[in-house]
PyMOL Python script that loads the backbone (N, CA, C, O; Angstrom):
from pymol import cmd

cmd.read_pdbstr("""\
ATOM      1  N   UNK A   1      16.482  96.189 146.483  1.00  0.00           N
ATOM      2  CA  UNK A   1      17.273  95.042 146.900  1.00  0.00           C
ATOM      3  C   UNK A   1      18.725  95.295 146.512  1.00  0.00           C
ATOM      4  O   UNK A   1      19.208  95.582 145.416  1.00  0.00           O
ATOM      5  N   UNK A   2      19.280  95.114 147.682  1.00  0.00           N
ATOM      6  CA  UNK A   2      20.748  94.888 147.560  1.00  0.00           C
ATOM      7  C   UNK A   2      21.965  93.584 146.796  1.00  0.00           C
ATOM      8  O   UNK A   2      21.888  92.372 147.002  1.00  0.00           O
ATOM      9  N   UNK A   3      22.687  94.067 146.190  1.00  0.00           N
ATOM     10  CA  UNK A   3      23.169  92.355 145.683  1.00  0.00           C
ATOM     11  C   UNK A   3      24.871  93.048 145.691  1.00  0.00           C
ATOM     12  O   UNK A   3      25.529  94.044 145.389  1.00  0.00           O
ATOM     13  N   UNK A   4      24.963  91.508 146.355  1.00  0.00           N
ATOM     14  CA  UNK A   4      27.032  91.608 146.294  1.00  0.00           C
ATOM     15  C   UNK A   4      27.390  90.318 146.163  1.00  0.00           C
ATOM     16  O   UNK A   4      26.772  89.275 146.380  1.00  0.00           O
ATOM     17  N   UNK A   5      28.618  90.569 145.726  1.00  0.00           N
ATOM     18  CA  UNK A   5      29.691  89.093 145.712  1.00  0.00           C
ATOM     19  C   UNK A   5      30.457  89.358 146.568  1.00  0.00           C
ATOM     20  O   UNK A   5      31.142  90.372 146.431  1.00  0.00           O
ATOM     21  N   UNK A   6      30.630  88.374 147.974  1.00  0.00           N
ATOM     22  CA  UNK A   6      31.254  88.698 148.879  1.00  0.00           C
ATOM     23  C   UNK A   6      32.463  87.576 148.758  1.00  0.00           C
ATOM     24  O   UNK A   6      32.095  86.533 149.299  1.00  0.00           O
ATOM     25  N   UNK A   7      33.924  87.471 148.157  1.00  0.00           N
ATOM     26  CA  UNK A   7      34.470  86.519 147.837  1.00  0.00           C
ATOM     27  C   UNK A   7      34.927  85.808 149.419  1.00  0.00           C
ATOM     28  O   UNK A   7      35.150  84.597 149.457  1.00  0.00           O
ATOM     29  N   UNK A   8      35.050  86.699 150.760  1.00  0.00           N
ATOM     30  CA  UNK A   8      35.270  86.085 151.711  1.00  0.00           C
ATOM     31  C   UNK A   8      34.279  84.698 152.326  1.00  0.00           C
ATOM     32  O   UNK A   8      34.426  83.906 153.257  1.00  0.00           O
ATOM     33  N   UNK A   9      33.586  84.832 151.626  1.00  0.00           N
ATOM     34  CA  UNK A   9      32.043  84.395 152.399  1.00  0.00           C
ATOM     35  C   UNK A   9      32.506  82.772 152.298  1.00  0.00           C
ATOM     36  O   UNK A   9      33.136  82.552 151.264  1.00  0.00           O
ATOM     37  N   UNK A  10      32.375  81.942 152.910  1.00  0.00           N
ATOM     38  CA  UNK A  10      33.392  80.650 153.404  1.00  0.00           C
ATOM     39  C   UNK A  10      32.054  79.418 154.524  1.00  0.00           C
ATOM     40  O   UNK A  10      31.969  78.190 154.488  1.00  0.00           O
ATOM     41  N   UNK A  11      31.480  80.129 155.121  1.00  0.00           N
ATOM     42  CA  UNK A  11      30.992  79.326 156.234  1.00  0.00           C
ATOM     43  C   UNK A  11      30.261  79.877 156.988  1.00  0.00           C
ATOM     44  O   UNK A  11      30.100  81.092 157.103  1.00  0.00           O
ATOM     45  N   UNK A  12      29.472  78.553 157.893  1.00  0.00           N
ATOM     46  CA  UNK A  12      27.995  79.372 158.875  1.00  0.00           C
ATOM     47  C   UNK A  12      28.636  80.642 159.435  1.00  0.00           C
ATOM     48  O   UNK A  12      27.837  81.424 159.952  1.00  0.00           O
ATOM     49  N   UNK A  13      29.843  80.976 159.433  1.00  0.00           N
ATOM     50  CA  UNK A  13      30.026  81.535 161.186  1.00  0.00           C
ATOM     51  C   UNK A  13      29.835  82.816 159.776  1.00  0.00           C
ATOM     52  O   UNK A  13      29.003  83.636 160.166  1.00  0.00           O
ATOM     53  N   UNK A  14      30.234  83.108 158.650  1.00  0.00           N
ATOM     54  CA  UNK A  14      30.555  84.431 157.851  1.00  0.00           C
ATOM     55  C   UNK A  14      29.121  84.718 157.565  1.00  0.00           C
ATOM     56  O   UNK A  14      28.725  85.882 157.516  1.00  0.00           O
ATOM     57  N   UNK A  15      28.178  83.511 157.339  1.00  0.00           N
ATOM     58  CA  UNK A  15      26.945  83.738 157.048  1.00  0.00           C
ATOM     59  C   UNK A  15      26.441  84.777 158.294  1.00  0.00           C
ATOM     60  O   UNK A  15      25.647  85.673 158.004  1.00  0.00           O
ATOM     61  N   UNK A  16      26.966  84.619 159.802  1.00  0.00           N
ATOM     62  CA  UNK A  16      26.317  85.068 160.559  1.00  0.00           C
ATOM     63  C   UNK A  16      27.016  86.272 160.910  1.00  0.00           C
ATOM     64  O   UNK A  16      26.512  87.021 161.746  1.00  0.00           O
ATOM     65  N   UNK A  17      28.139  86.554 160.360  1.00  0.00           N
ATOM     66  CA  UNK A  17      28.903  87.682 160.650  1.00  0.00           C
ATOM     67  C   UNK A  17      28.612  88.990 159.469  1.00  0.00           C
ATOM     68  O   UNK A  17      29.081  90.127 159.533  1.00  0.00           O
ATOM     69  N   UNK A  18      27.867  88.537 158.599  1.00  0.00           N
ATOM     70  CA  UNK A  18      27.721  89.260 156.841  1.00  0.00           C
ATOM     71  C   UNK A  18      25.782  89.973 157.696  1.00  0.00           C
ATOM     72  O   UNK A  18      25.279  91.094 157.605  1.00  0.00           O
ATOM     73  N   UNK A  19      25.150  88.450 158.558  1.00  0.00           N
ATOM     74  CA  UNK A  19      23.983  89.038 158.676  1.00  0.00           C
ATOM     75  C   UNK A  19      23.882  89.990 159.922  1.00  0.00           C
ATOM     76  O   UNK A  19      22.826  90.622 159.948  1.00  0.00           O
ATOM     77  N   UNK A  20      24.591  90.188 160.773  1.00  0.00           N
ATOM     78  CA  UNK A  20      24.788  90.712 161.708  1.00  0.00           C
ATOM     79  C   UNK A  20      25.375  92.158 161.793  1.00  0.00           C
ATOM     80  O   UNK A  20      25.101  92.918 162.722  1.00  0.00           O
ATOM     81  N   UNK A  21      26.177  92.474 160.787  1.00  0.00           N
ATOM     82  CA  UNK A  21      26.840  93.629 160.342  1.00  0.00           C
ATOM     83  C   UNK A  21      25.549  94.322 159.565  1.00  0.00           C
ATOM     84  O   UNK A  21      25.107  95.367 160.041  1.00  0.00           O
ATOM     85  N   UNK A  22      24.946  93.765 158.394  1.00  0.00           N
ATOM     86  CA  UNK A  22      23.263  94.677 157.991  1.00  0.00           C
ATOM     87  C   UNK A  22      22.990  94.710 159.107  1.00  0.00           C
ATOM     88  O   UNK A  22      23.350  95.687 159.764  1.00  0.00           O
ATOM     89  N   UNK A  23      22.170  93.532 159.785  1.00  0.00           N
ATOM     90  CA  UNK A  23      21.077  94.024 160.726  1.00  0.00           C
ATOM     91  C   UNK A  23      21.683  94.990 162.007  1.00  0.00           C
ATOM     92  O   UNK A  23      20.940  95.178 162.970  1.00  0.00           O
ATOM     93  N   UNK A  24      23.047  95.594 161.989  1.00  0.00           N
ATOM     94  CA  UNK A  24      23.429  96.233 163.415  1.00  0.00           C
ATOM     95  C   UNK A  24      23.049  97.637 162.347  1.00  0.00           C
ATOM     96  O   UNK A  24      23.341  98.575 163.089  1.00  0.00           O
ATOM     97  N   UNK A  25      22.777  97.982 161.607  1.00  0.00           N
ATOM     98  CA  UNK A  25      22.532  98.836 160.487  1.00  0.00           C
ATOM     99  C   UNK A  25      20.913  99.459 160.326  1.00  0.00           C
ATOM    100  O   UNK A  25      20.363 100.527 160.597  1.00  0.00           O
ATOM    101  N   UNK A  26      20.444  97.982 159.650  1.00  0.00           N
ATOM    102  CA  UNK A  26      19.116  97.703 159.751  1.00  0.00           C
ATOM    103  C   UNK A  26      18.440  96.848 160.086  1.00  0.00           C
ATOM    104  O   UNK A  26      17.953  95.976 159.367  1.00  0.00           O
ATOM    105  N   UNK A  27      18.270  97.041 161.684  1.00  0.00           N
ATOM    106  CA  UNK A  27      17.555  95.421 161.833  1.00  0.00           C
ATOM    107  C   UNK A  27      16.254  95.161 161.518  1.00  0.00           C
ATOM    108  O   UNK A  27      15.655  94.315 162.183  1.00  0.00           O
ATOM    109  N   UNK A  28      15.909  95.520 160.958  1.00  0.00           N
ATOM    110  CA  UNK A  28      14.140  94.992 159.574  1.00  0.00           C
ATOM    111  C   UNK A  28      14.626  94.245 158.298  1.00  0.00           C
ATOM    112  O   UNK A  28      13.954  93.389 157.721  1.00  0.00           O
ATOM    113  N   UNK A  29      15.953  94.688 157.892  1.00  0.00           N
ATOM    114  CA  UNK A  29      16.836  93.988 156.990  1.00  0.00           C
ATOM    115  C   UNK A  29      16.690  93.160 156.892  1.00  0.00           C
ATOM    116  O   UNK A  29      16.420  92.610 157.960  1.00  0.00           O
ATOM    117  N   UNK A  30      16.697  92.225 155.644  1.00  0.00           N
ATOM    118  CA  UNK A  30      16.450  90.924 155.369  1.00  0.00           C
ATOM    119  C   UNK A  30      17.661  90.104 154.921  1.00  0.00           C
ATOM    120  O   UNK A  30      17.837  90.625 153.819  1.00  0.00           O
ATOM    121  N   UNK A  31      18.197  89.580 154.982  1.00  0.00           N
ATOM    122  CA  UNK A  31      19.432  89.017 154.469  1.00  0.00           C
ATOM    123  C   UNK A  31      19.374  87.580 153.891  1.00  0.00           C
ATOM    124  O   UNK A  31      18.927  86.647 154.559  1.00  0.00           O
ATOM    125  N   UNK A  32      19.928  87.405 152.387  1.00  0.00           N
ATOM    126  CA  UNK A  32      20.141  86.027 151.970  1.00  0.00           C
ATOM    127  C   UNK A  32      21.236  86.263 151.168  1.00  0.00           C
ATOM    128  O   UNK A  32      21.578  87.214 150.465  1.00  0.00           O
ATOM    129  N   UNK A  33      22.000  84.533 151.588  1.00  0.00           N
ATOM    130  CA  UNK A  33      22.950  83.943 151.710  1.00  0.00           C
ATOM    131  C   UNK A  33      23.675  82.647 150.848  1.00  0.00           C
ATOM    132  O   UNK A  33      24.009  81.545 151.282  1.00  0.00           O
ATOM    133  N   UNK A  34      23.756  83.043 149.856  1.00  0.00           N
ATOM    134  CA  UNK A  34      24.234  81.994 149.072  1.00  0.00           C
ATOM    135  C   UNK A  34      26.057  81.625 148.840  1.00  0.00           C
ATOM    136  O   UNK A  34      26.983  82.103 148.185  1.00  0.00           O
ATOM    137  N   UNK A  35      25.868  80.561 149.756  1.00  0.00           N
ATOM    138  CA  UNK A  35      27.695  80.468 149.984  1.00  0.00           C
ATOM    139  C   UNK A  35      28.509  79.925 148.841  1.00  0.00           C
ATOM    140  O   UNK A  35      29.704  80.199 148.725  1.00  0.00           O
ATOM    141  N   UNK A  36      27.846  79.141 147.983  1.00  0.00           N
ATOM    142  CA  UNK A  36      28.153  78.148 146.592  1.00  0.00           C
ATOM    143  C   UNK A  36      28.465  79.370 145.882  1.00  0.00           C
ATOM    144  O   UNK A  36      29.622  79.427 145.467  1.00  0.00           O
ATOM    145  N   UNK A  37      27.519  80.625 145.576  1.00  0.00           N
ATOM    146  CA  UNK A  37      27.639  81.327 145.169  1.00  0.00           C
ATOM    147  C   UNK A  37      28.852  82.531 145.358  1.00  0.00           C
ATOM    148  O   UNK A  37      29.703  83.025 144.619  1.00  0.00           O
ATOM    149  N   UNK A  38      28.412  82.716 146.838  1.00  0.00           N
ATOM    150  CA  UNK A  38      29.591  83.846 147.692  1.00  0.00           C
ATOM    151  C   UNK A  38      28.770  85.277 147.458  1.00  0.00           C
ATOM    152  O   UNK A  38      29.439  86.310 147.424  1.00  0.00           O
ATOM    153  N   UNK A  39      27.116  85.356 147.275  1.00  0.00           N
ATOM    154  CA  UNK A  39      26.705  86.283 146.963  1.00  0.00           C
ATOM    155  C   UNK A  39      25.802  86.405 148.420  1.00  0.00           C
ATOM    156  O   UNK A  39      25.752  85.678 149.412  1.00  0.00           O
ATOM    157  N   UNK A  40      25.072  87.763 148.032  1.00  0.00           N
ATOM    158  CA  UNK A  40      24.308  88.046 149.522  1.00  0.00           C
ATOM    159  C   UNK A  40      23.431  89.435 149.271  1.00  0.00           C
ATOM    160  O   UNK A  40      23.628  90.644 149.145  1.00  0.00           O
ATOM    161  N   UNK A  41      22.364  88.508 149.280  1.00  0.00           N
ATOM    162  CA  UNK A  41      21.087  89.641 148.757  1.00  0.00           C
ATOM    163  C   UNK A  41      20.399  90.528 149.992  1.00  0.00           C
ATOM    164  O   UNK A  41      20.370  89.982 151.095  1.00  0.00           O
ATOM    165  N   UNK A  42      19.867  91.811 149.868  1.00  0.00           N
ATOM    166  CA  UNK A  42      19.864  92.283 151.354  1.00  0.00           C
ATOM    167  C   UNK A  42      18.674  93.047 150.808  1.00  0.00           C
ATOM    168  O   UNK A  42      18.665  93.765 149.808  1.00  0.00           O
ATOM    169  N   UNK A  43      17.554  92.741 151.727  1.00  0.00           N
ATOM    170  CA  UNK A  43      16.613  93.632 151.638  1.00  0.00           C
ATOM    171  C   UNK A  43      16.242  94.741 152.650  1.00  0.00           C
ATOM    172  O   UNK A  43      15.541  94.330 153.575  1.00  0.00           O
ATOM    173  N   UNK A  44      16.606  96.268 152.688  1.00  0.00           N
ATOM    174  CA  UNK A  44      16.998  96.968 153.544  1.00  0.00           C
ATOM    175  C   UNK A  44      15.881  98.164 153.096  1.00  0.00           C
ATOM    176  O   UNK A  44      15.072  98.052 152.175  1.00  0.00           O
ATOM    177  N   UNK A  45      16.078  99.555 154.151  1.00  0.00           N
ATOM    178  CA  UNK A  45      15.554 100.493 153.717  1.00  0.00           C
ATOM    179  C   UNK A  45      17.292 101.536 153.780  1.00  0.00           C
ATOM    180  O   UNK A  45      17.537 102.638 153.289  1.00  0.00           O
ATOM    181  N   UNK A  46      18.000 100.799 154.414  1.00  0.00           N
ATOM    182  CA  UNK A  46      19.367 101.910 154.334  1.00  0.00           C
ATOM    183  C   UNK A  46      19.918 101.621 153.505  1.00  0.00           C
ATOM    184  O   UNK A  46      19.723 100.640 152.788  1.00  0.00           O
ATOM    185  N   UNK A  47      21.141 102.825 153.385  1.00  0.00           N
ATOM    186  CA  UNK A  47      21.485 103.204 152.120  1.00  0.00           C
ATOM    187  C   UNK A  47      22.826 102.711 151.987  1.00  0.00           C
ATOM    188  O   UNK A  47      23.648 102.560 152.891  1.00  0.00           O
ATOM    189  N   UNK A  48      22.988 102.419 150.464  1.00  0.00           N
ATOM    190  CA  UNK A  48      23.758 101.450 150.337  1.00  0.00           C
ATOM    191  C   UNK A  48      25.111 101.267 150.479  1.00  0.00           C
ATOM    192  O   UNK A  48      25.771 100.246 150.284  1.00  0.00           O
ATOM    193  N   UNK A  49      25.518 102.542 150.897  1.00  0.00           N
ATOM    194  CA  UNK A  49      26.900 102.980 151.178  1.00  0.00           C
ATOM    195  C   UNK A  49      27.033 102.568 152.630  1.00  0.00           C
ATOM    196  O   UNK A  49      28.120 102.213 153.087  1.00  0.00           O
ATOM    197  N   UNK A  50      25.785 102.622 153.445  1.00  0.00           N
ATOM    198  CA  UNK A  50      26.356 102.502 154.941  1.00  0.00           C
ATOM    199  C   UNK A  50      26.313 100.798 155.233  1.00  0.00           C
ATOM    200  O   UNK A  50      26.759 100.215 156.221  1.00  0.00           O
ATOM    201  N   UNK A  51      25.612 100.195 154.013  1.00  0.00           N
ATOM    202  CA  UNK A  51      25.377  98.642 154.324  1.00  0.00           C
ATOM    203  C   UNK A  51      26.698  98.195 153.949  1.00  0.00           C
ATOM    204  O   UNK A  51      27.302  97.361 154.623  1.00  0.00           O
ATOM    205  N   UNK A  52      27.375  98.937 152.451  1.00  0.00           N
ATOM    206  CA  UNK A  52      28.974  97.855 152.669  1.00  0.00           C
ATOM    207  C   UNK A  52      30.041  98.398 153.171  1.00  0.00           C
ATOM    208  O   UNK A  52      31.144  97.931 152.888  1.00  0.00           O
ATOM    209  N   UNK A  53      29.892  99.602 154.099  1.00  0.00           N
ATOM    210  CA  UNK A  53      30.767 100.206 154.891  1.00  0.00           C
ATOM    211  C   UNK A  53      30.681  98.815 156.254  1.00  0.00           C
ATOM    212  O   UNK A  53      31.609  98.280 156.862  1.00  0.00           O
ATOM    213  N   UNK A  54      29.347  98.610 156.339  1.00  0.00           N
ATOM    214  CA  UNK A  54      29.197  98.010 157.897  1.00  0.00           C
ATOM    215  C   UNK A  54      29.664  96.582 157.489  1.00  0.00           C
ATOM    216  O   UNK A  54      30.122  95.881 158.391  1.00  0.00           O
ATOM    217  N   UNK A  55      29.601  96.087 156.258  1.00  0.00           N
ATOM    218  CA  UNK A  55      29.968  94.307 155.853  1.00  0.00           C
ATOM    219  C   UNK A  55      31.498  94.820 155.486  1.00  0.00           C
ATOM    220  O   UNK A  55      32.267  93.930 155.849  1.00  0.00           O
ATOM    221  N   UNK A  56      32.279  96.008 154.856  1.00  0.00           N
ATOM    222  CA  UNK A  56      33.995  96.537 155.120  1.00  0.00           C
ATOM    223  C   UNK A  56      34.287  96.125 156.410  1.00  0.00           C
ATOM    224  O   UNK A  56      35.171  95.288 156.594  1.00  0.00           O
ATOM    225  N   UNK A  57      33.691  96.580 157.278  1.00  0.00           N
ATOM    226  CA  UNK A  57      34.071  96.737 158.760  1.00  0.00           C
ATOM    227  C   UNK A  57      33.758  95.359 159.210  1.00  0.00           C
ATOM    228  O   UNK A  57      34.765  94.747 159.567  1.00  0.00           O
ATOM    229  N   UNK A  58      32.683  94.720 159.291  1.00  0.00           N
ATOM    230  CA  UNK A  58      33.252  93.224 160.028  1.00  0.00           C
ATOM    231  C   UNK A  58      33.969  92.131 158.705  1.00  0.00           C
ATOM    232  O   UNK A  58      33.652  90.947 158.595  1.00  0.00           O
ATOM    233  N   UNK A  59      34.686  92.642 158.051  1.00  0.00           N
ATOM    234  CA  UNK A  59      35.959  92.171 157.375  1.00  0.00           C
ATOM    235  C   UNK A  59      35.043  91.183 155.956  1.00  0.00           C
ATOM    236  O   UNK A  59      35.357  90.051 155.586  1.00  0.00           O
ATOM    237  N   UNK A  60      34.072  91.904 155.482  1.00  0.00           N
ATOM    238  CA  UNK A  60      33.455  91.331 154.412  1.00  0.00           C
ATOM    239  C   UNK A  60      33.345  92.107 153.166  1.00  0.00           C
ATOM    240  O   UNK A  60      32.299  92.143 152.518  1.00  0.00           O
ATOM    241  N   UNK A  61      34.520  92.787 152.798  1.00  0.00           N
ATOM    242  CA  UNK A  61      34.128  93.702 151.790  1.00  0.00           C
ATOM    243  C   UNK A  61      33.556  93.627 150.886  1.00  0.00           C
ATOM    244  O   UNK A  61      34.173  92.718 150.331  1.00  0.00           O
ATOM    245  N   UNK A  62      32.444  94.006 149.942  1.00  0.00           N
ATOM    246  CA  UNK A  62      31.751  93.688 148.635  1.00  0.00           C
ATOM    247  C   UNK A  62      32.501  93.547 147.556  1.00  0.00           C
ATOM    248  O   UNK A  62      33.281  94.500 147.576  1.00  0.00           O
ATOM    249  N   UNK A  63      32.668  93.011 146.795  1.00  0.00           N
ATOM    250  CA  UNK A  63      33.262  92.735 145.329  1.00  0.00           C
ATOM    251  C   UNK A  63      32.932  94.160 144.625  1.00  0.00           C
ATOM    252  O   UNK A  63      33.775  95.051 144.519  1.00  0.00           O
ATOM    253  N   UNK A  64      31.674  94.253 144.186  1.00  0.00           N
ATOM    254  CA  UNK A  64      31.222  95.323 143.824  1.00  0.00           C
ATOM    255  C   UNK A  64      30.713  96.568 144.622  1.00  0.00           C
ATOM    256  O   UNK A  64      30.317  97.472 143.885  1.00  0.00           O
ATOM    257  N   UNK A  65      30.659  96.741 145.553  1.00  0.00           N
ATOM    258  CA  UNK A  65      30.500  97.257 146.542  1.00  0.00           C
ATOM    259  C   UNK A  65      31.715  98.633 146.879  1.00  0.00           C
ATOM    260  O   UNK A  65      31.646  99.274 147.928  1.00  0.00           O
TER     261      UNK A  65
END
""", "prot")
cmd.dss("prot")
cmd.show_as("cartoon", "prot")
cmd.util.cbc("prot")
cmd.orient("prot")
């Protein structure tokens, strides 16, 4: 399992833009979404460099990531 602090993370539309960027990656990917938080747990089989390259690229960079 994947875990990030995504400080952009704001609203439905980022929720769907954070899950859409994994699943164009891995779509078996599981994605959860905690916005109170700004975190985003990802259950994937890819690797973890190409999951916050793909949430970099639709403008969600990882905190830790």
């Amino acid at each position: 399992m994947l875990e990030y602090d995504i400080a952009k993370l704001s609203c439905g539309h980022c929720v769907r833009a954070v899950t859409e960027a994994v699943q164009e990656v891995d779509p078996a990917a599981r994605v959860e979404v905690d916005l109170g938080r700004k975190h985003v747990s990802i259950q994937t089989q890819a690797e973890a460099a190409r999951i916050v390259a793909a949430l970099a690229e639709a403008g969600y960079p990882p905190a830790d990531g």
